[in-house]
N, C-alpha and C positions, 0 to 999 in steps of 0.2 A: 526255320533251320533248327535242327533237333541236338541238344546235347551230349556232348561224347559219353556212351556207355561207363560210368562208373570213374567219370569226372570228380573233382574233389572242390565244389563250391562255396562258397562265401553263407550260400543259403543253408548247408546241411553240416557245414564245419564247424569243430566243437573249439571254443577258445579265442574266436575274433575277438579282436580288442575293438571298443566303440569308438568311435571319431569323433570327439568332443574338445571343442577347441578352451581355451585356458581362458576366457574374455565373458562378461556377460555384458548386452547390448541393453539401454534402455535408453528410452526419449521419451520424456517427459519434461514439463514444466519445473523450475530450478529460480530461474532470477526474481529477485526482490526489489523493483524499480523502487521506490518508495525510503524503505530500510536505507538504500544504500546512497540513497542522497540526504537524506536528513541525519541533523546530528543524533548522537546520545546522553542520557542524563542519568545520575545516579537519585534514588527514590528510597528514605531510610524509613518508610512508613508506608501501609498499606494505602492509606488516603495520602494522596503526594498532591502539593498544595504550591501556586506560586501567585505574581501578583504581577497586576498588569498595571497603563496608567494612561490615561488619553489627556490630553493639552484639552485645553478650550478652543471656538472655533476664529477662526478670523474676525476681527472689529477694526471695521471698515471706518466707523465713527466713531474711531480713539482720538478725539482732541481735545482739550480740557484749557481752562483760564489761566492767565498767568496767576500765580498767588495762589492758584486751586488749595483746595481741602482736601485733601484726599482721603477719599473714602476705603475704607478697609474690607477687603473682600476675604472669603474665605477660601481656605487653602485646598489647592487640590488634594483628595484623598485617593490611594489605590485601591484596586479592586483587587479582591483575594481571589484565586479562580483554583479550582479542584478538579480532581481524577483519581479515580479508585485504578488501582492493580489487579488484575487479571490473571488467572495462574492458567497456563492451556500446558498442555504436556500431550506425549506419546512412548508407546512404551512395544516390548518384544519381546519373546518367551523362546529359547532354544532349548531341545533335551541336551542330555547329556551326551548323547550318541550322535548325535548330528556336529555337536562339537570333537568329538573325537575323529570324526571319521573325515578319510581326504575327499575334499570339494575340489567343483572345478569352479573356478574365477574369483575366488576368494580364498583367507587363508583359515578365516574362521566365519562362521553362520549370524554369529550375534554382534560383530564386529558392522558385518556389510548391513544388517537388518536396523542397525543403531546409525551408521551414517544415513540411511533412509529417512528413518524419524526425525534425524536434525534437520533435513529437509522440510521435509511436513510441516515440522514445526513452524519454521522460519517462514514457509508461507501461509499457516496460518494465521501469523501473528503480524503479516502483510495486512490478507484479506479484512482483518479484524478492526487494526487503527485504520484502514481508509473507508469501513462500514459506516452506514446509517444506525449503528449497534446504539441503547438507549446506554444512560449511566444508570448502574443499578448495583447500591451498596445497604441492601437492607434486608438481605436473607445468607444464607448457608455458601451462596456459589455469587461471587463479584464479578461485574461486567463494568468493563468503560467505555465513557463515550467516542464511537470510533468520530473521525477526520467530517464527517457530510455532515454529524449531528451537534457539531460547533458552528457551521459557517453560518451565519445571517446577517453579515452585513454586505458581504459584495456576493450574489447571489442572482441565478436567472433562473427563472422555475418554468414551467408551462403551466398549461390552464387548469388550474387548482391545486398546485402544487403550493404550498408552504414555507418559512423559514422556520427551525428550529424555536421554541423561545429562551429565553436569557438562563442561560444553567446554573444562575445565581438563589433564580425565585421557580425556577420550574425544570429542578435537575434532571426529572426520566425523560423530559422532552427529544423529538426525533424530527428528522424532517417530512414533511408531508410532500409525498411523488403525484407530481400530476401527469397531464395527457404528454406522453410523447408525440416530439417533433423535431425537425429536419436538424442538424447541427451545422449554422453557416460561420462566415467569418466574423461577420458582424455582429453575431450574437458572442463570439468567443473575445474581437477585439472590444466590444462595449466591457466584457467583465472585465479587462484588463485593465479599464480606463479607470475603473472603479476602484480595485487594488489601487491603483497610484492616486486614484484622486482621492483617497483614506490614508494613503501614507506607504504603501508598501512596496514590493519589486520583487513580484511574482518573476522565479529565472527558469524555472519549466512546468511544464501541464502532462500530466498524465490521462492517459484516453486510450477507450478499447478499442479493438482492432477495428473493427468499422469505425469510427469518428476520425482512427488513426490516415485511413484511406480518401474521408470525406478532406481532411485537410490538408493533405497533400495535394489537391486539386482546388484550394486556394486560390482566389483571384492574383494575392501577393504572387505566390508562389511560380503564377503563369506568366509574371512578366519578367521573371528571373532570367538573370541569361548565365550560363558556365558551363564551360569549354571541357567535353565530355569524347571518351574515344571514338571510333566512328562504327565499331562495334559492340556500345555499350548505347543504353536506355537507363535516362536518369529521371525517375518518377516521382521518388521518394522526396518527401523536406524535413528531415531532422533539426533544424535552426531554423526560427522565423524573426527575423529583426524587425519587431514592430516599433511603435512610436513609443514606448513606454519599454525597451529594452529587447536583448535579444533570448528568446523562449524556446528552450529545448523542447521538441514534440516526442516526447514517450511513448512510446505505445506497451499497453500494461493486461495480460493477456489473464488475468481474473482479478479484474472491478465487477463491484458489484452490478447483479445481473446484466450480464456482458457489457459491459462499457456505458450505463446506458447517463455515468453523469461526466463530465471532464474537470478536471481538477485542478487549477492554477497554486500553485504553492511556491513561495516566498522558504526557501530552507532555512534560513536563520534564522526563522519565526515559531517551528515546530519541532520534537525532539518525540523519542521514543526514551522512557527513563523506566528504568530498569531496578525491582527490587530483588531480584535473584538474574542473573542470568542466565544460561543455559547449565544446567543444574544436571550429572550425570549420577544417578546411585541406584543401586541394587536393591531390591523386594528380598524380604524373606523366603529362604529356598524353600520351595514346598514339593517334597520326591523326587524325581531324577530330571530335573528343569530348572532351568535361571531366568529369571525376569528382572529386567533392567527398564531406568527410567530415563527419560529425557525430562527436564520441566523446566518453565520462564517464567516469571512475572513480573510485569510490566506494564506498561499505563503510555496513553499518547498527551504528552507533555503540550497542549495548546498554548504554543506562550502568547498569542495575542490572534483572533479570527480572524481581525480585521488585514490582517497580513497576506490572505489569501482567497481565495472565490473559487466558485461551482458552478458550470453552466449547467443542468439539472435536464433531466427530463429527456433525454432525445433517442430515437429512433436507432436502436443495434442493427439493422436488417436494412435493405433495399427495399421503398415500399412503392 
């Protein structure tokens, strides 16, 4: 069907306005599982330093003479325990003309490109305290020790895998990754028995999206019974009420290399402590541009390892 002779169309007409709506669309990654359940702490030094204290163990053959002598024992002493500060930042550069001129779905360019970087930031500073990151405070650029590279005492590794050692006597220390392998229950409820049998009370576990899937299909899980509509499908187990408390299941969608460790944590045992915290300031204008800064520094406050465990090693993928 041919066009009428000297028709007045959209395609040859001068002055169409564009159809661009006032919204910009994006989906991406945002939540901070981690950050937003552990407490914060204030940190007035780049080495931020605190002190831990373990009891002695049970004595089973405490019984002693009538008239005893008692013998004088020496006093418990604490352990001093440390963590350097970390500065990570992000930053954005708008001209001048872009700031002038009218946008669609914002009001200003450096406005929406600075709420992005507070994003970035916040998950990198995620990824960071639940890394295998070494501590390293003896050059130009600080690194602390992220969440994996403290745990060794309630710990389940695979074959050749590693605990960190004591970050007393061997600070850059890291954990050693061995063979992956399958993530079941009883590799997860064994760590948990662990936590409690050290003293703690792990209240949720973070894990990547595959581990998140393997344990939803929990033995526990399948003898669950709860009264669901007759058009709905209930798959998911966000709470698992094991023998050692009830354990929120996380799922935490960048651990490192995809999910491949699960992380039981005790939140009133760790903190994120803070010696700036999100820090907004301006660079030196240089010609018809602004650059603006985001920046943090910050340290993951270990108050005590023993508070928490890592089932280590396990298999991201269907194998």
């Amino acid at each position: 069907m041919a066009t009428i002779t000297n028709s007045q169309t959209t395609a040859t007409a001068v002055g169409v306005r564009e159809d661009l709506t006032d919204r910009i669309h994006r989906v991406d990654v945002e939540d901070t599982p981690f950050k937003s359940r552990v407490g914060t702490a204030d940190a007035t030094q780049p080495l931020h330093e605190w002190q831990t204290r373990l009891l002695g163990a049970v004595d089973d053959d405490n019984a002693k003479p009538e008239g005893n002598e008692t013998s004088r024992e020496p006093s418990t002493q604490n352990a001093r325990i440390n963590n350097v500060c970390q500065i990570s930042d992000k930053n954005a550069t708008t001209s001048g003309t872009i700031e002038a001129s009218d946008l669609a779905g914002r009001n200003r360019e450096m406005a929406l490109q600075m709420a992005d970087r507070a994003i970035e930031l916040r998950k990198d500073c995620e990824s960071i305290s639940l890394g295998n990151q070494a501590f390293d405070n003896s050059g130009e650029i600080r690194r602390m020790r992220g969440f994996e590279a403290w745990i060794r005492t309630n710990s389940s590794r695979g074959e050749g895998g590693a605990d960190p050692a004591d970050p007393n006597t061997t600070p850059g220390t890291t954990a050693t990754d061995g063979e992956p392998r399958p993530f079941t229950e009883e590799l997860w409820l064994d760590n948990l028995q662990e936590i409690y049998e050290a003293g703690g009370e792990a209240r949720f576990a973070l894990m990547g999206p595959f581990a998140k899937r393997t344990a939803s299909k929990f033995i526990g899980r399948e003898q669950a019974r709860q009264m669901i509509g007759e058009q709905r499908i209930q798959q998911a187990t966000n709470m698992f009420a094991t023998d050692f408390g009830d354990i929120e299941m996380v799922p935490h969608r960048y651990l490192r290399s995809n999910g491949r460790t699960v992380y039981n944590i005790d939140p009133n045992y760790v903190k994120i402590a803070y010696l700036r915290r999100m820090a907004r300031f301006p660079l030196a204008k240089i010609g018809d541009a602004d650059t603006r800064v985001i920046l943090s520094e910050y340290t993951l406050e270990m108050c005590n390892e023993r508070a928490h465990g890592v089932v280590a090693d396990l298999q991201t993928t269907a194998q």
